[in-house]
Residue frames as qw, qx, qy, qz and C-alpha x, y, z in Angstrom:
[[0.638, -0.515, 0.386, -0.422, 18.43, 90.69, 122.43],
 [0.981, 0.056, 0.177, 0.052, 18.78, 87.06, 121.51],
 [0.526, 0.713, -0.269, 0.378, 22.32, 88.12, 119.90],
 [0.022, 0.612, -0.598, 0.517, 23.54, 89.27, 123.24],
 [0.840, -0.350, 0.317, -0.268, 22.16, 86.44, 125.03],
 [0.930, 0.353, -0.046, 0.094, 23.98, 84.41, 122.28],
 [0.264, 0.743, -0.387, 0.478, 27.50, 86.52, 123.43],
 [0.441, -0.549, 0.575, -0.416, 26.93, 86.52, 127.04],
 [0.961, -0.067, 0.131, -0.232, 26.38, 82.16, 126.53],
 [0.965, 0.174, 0.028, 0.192, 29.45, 82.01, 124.92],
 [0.289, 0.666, -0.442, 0.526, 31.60, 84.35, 126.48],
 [0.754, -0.424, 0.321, -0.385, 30.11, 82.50, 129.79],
 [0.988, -0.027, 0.152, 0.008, 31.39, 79.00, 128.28],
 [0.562, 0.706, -0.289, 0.320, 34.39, 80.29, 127.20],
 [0.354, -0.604, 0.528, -0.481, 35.45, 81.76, 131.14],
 [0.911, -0.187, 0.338, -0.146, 34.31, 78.07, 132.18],
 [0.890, 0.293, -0.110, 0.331, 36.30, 76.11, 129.60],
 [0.407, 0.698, -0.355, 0.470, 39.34, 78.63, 130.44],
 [0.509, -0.616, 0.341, -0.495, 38.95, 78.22, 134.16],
 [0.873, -0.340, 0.338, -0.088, 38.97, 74.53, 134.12],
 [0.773, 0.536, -0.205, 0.272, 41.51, 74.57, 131.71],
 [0.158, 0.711, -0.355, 0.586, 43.74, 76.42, 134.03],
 [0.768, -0.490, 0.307, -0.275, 42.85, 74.03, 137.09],
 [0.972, 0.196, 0.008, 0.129, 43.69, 71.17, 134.93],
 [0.559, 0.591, -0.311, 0.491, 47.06, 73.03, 134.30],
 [0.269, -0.759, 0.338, -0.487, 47.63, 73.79, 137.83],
 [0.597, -0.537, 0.567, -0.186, 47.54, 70.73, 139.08],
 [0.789, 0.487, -0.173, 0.332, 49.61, 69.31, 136.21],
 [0.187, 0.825, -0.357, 0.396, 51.97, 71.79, 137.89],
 [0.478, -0.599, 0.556, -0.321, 51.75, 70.52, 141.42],
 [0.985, -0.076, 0.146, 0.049, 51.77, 66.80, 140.25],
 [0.673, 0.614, -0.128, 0.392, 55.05, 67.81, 138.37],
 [0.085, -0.641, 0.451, -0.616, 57.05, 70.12, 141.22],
 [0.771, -0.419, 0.436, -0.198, 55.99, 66.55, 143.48],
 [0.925, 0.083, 0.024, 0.369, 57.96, 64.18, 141.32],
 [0.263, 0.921, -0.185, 0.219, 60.27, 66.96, 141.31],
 [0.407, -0.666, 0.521, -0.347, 60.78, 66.89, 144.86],
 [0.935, -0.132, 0.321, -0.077, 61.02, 63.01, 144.86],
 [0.798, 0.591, -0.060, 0.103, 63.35, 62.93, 142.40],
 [0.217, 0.729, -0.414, 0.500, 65.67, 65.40, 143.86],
 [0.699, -0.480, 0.502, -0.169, 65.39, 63.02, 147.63],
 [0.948, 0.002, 0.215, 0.236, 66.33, 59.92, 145.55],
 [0.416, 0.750, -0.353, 0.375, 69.49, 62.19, 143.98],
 [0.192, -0.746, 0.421, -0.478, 70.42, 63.31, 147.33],
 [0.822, -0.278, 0.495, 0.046, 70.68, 59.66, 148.60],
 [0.876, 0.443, 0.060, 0.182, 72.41, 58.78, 145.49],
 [0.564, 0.628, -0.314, 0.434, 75.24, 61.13, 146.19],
 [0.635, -0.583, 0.330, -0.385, 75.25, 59.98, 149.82],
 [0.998, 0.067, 0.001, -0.004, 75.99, 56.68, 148.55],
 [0.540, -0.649, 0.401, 0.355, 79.50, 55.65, 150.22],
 [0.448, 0.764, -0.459, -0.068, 82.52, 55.55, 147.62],
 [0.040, 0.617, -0.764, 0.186, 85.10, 53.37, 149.23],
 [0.941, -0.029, -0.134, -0.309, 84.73, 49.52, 149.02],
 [0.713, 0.472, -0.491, 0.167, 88.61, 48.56, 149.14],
 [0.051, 0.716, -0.501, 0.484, 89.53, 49.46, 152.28],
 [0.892, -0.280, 0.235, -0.265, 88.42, 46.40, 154.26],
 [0.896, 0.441, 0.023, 0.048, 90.12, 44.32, 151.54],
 [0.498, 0.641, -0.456, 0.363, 93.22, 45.91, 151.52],
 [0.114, -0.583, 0.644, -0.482, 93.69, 45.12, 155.36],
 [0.961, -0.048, 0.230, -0.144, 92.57, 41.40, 154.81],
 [0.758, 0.528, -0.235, 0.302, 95.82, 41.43, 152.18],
 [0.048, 0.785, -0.452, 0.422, 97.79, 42.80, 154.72],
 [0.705, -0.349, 0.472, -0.399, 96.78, 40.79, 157.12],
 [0.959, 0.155, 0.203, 0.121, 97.64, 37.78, 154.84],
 [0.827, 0.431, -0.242, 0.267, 100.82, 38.55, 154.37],
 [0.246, -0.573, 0.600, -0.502, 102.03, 39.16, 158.01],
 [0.853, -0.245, 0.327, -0.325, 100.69, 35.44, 157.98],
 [0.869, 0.493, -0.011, -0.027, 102.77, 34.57, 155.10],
 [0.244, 0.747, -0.480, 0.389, 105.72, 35.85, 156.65],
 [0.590, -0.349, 0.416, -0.597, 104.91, 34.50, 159.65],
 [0.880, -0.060, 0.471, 0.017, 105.01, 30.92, 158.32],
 [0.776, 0.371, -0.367, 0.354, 108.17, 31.12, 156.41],
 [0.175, -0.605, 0.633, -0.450, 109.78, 32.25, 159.56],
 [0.861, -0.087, 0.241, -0.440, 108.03, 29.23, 161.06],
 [0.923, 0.384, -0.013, -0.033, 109.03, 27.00, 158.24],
 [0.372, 0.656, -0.472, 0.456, 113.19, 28.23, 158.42],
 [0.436, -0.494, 0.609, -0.441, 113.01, 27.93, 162.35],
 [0.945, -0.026, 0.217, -0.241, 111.51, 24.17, 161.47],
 [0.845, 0.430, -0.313, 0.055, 114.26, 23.54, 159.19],
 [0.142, 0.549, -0.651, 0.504, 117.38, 24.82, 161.20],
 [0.570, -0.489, 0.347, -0.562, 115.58, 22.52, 163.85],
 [0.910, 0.411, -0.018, -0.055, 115.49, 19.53, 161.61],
 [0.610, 0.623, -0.412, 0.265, 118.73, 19.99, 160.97],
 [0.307, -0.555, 0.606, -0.480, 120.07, 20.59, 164.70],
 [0.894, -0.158, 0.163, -0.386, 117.79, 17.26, 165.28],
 [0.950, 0.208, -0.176, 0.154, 119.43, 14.73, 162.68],
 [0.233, 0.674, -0.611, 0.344, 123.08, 16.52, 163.85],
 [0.321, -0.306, 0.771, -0.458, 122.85, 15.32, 167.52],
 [0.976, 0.090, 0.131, -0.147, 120.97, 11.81, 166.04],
 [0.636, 0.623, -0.331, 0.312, 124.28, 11.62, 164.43],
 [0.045, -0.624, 0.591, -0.509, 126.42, 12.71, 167.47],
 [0.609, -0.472, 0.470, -0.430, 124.56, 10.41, 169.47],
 [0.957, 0.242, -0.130, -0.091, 124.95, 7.61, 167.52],
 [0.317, 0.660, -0.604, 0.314, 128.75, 8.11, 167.59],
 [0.263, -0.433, 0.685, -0.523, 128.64, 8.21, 171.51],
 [0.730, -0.379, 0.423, -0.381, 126.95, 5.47, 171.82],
 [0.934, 0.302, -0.181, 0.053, 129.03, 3.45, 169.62],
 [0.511, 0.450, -0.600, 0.420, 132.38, 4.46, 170.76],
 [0.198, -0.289, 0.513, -0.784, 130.66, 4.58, 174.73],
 [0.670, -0.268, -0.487, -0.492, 128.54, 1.34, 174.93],
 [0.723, -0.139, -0.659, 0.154, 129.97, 0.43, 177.88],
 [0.147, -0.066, -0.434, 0.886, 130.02, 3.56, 180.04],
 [0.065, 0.643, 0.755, -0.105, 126.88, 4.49, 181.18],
 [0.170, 0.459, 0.301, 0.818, 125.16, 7.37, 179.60],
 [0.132, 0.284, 0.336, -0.888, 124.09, 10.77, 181.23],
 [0.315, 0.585, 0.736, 0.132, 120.65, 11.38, 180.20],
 [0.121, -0.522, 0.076, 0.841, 121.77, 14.83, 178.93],
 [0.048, 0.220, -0.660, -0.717, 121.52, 14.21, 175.55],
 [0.011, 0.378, 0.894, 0.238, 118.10, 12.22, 175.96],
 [0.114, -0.638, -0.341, 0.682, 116.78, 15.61, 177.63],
 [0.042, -0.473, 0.380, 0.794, 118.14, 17.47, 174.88],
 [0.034, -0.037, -0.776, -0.629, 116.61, 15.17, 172.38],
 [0.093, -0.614, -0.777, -0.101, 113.08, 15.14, 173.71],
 [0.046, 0.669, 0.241, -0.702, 112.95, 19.10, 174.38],
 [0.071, -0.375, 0.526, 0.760, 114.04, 19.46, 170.93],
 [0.012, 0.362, 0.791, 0.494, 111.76, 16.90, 169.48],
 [0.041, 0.695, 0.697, -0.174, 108.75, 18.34, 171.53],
 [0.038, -0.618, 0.184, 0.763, 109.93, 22.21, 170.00],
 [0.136, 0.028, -0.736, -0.662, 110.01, 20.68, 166.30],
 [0.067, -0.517, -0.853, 0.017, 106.35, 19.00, 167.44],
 [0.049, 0.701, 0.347, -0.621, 105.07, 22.78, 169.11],
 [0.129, 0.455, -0.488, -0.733, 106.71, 24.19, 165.21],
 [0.093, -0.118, -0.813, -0.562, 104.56, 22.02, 163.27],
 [0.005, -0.648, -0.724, 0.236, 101.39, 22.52, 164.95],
 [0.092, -0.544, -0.002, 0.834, 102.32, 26.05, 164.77],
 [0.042, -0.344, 0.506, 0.790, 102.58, 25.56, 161.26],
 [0.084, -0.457, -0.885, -0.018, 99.47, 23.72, 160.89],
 [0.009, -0.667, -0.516, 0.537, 97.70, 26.53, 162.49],
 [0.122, -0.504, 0.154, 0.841, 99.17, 29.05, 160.16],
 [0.032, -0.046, -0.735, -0.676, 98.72, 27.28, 157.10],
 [0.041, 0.638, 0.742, -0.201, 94.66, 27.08, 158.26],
 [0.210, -0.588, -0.254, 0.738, 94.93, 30.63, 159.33],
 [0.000, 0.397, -0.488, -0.777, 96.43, 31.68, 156.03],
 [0.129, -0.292, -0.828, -0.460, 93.59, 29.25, 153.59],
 [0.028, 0.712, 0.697, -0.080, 90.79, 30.81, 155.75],
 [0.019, -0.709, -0.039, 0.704, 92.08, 34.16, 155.80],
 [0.074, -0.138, 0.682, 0.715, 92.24, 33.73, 151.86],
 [0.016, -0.574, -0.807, -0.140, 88.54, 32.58, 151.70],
 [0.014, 0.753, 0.360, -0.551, 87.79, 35.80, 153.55],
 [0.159, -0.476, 0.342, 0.794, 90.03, 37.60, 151.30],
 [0.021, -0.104, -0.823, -0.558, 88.27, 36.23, 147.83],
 [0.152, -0.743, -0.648, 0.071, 84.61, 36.52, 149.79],
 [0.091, -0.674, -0.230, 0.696, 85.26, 40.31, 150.39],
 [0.168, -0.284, 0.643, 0.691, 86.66, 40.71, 146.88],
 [0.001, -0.485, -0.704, -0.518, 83.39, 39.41, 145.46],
 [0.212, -0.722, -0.498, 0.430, 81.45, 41.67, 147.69],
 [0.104, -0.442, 0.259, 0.852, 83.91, 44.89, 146.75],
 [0.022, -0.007, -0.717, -0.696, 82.94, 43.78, 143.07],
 [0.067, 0.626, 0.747, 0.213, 79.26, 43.42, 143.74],
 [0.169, -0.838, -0.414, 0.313, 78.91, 46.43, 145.47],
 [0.145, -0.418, 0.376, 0.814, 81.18, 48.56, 143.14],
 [0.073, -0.335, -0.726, -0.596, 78.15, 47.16, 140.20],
 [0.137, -0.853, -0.493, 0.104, 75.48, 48.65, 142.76],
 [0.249, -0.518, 0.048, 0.817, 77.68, 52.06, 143.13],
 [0.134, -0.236, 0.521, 0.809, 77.72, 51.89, 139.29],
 [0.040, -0.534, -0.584, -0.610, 74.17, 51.56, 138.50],
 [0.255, -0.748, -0.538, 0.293, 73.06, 54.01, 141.26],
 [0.118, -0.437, 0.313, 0.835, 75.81, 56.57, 139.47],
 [0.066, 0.366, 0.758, 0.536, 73.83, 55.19, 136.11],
 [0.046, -0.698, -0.697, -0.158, 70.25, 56.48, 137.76],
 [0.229, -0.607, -0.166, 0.742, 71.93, 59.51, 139.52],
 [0.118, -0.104, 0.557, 0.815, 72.48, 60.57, 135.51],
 [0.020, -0.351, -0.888, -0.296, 68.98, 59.77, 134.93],
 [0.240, -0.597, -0.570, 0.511, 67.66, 61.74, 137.44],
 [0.047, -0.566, 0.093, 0.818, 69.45, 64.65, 137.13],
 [0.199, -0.002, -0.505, -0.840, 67.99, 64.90, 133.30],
 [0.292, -0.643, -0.703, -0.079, 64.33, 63.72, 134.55],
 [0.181, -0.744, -0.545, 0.341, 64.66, 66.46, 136.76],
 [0.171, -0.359, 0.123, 0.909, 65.89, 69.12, 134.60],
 [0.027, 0.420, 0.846, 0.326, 62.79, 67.93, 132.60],
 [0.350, -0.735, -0.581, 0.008, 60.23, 68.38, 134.86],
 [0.230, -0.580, -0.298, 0.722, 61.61, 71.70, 136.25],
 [0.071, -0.175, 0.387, 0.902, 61.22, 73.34, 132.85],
 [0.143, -0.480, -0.865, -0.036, 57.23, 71.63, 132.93],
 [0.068, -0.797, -0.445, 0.402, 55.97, 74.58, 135.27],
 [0.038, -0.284, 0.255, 0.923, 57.81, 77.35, 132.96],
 [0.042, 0.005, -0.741, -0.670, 56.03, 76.01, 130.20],
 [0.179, -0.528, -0.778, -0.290, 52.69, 75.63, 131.54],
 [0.101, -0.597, -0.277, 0.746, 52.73, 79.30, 132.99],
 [0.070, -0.326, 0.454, 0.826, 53.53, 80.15, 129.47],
 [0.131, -0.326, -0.804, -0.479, 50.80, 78.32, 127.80],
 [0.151, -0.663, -0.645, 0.349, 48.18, 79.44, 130.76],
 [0.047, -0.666, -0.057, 0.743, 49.22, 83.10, 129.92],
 [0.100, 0.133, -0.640, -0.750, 48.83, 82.39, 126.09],
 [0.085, -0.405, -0.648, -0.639, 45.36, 81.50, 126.29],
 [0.175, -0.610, -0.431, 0.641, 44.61, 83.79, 128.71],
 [0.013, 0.482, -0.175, -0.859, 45.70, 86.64, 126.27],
 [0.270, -0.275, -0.712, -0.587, 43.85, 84.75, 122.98],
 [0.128, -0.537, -0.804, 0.222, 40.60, 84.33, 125.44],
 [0.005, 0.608, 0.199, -0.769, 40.73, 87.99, 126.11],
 [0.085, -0.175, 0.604, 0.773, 42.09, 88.75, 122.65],
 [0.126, -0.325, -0.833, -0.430, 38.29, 86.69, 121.33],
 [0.171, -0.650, -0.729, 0.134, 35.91, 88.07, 123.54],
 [0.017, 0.509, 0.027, -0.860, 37.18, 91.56, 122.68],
 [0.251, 0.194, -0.609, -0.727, 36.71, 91.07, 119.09],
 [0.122, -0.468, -0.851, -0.205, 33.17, 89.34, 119.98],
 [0.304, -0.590, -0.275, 0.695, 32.47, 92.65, 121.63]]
């Protein structure tokens, strides 16, 4: 009698120990199959994560050299103006040396003060441009570091994407393995309480 009480006590504490062994493993399982899932949302935003950083950049370059053209035209129109200018300073000089004593039409003073106030409207112009063009460079160097920071975030979010994915090929092989161990001392448990039997 005391024998089989001594069986039934310790095939009784066995079932317990194997039971809460097998809780314990269970919800190993579910803590493991949640980081799973968490793992596999922060992937899926990881390969969400835009690609294409340049494309601003390249139409800030573009845009700076339609300004760059844009004020050597400027500059050439300033020169041929220049030039036109000193010609008729020159011409007029003539006329009024060989014509100090006939009075002068005021053609030519017309002419010279539309012209000068044209060369005056071309240098402002060019003023503007050359601004235009030294901020549109700041932008152009400010995006550029941007592109570059955000191309070193891209590249360590591609760094943890790698991580992931092997964390989660980890942890998905976790539940195999504790199905496998749950069913291995399932079958020793049995296996001892036959042969205590």
């Amino acid at each position: 009698m005391a024998e089989l009480k001594a069986k039934y006590t310790l095939l009784h504490d066995t079932v317990i120990s194997t039971q809460e062994s097998e809780v314990q493993l269970l919800q190993d399982a579910k803590r493991f199959t949640e980081q799973i899932q968490q793992q596999q949302f922060h992937l899926q935003q990881a390969d969400n994560f835009p690609e294409a950083f340049s494309t601003e950049v390249s139409k800030m370059r573009e845009q700076l050299l339609k300004y760059q053209n844009e004020y050597n035209a400027v500059k050439e129109r300033e020169f041929h103006n220049q030039y036109r200018l000193n010609s008729l300073m020159e011409e007029k000089n003539l006329i009024i040396k060989e014509f100090e004593k006939i009075p002068k039409p005021g053609e030519m003073d017309k002419k010279m003060k539309i012209l000068r106030e044209s060369t005056e409207e071309l240098r402002k112009e060019v003023m503007q441009k050359k601004l235009e063009i030294k901020n549109l460079r700041e932008d152009l160097v400010s995006k550029q570091k941007q592109s570059l920071k955000e191309q070193k975030e891209l590249e360590e979010l591609l760094d943890y994407q790698v991580v992931l994915k092997d964390e989660v090929a980890h942890h998905q092989t976790v539940p195999v393995q504790i199905g496998k161990e749950i069913e291995k001392m399932t079958r020793k448990k049995v296996y001892d309480l036959i042969f205590l039997f």
